[in-house]
N, C-alpha and C positions, 0 to 999 in steps of 0.2 A: 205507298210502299207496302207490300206482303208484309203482314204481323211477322212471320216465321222469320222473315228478313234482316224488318229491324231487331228483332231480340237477338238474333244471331250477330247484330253487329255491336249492340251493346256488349254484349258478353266480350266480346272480340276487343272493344275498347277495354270492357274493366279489365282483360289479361294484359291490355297493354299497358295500364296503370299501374296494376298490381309491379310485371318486369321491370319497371322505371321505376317503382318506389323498392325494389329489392334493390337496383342496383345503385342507387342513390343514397339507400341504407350502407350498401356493401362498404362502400368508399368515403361514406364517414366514419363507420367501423377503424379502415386502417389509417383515415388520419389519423383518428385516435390511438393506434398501435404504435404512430410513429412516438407518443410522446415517451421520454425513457423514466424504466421503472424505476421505483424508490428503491434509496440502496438496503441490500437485506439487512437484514433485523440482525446480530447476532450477540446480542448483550446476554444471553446465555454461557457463552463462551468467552467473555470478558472481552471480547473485538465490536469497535466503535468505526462506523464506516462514514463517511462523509459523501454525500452526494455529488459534491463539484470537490474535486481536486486543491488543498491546498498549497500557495504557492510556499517555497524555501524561501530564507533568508539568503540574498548573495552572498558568496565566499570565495575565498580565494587559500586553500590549505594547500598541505601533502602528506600523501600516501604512508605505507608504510617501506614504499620505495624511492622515498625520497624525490618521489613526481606531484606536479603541482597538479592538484585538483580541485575542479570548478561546480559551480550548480550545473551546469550544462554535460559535465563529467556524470551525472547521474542519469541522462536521459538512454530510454534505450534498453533499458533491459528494469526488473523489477527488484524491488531491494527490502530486506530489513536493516530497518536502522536503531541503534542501542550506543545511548550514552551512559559511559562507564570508562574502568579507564584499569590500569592493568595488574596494578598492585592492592585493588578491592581484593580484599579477605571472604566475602560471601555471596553477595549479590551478582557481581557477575561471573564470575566462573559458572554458578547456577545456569544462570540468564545465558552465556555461550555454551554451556553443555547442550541446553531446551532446544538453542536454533541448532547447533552443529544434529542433534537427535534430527529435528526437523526436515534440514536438508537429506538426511538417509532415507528420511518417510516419501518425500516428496515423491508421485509417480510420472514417470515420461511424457504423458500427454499433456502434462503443465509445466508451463518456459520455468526454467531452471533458472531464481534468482539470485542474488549473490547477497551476502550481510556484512555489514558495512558498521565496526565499532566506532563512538567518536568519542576521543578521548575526553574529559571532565580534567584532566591533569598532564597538561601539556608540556610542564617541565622536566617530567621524571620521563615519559609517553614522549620517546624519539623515535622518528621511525624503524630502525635499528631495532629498539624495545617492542615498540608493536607489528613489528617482522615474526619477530620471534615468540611473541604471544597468538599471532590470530591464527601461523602457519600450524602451531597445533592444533586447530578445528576444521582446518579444511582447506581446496584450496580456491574455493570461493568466498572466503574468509578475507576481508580487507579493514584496515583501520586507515583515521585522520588524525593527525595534531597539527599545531601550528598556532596560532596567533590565540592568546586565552579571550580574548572580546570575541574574534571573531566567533570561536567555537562556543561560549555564549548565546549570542545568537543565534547560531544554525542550530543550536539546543531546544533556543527559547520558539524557533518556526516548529519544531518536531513537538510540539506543548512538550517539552522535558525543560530538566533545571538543576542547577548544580553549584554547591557551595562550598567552601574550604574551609577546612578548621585544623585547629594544632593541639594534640591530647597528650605529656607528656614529650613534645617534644616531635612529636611524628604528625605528618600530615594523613588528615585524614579527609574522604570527600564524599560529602552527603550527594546522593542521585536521584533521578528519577529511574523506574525500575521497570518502563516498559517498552514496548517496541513498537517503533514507526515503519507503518508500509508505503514506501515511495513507490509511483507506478513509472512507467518506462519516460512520462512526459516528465520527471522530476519533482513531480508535485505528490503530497504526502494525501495517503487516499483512504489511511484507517488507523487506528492505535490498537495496539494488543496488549493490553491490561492484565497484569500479573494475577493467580498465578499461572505461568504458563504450563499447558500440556501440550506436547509437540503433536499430537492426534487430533486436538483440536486447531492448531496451528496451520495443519492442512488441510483441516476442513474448513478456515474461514479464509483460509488465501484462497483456493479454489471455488468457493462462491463468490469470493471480491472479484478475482480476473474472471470467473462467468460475467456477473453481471457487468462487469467495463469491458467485456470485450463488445455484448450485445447490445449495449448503452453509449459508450464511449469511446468507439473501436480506436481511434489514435491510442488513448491512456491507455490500452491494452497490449499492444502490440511491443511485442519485444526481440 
């Protein structure tokens, strides 16, 4: 065979090497794309993201319309969650002025979530009572009471906690003082850690739904 021949056909294989080892490259490049990224960092802003979603304690409450609501009541749409309860002297009023600021911040191109009180004090916290407590914040503003274990629990799934005490004669009820992000699948998908600033609030909900929408498009979707 012609010298000029064969080198001409070498070369000709090494481009075909070379195109098969690019595109061989290319398409393990995007396996690797597929796998999903780590949740953002934002312990700067006191917001803790969890990588997998987790699950609620089941319950079985109601509203503060006197409708029964479920863990599955929660899917569908995205939520703050705040245990408190209505006759707190400091902490929440704060805590509900932060989100009600919050939702005014919130800008259109991110699903408009709803925030969701649950009461710590389900005696004095009838619907009726927390009608007429949350409608002052908005009217995406909902509470729960109903059964005191149960709302324990659905406390204790949210890492919140809450205890009673009697000072003088008056109930008083120690809380936890932060706020759980539930995403549309029901499942709590960050803590927001006091103290809160409503600017930051939309900045770390809006990197949580980025990344669940491009990661875990179900738990995004609302």
């Amino acid at each position: 065979m012609d010298r000029s021949i064969r080198l001409t056909l070498i070369i000709l294989l090494l481009i075909i090497v070379l195109i098969f080892g690019l595109v061989v490259g290319r398409q393990v490049l995007l396996v690797g794309n597929d796998e999903p990224s780590p949740a953002p960092e934002l312990s700067e802003i006191n917001a803790y993201v969890y990588d997998q979603g987790r699950e609620l304690a089941d319950f079985q409450l109601v509203n503060e319309h006197g409708e029964t609501v479920t863990r599955e009541s929660l899917r569908g749409q995205w939520t703050f969650a705040f245990v408190g309860y209505t006759n707190c002297p400091d902490i929440c009023p704060a805590a509900m002025a932060n989100l009600r600021r919050t939702d005014n911040l919130l800008p259109d191109d991110l699903p408009q979530p709803e925030f969701l009180l649950i009461t710590a004090d389900p005696e004095h916290d009838t619907p009726e009572r927390l009608r007429e407590y949350v409608q002052f914040f908005g009217d995406d503003f909902h509470g729960l009471t109903g059964d005191l274990e149960t709302l324990r629990q659905l406390a204790r799934s949210l890492n919140a906690a809450f205890t009673h005490r009697e000072v003088d004669g008056e109930l008083l009820v120690d809380h936890s003082g932060h706020f759980a992000l539930i995403n549309p699948e029901g499942e709590m998908t960050a803590v927001l850690q006091p103290p809160h600033n409503p600017e930051d609030l939309v900045k770390a909900y809006r990197e949580i739904y980025e990344w669940a929408r491009d990661n875990h498009p179900r738990a995004s979707q609302s």
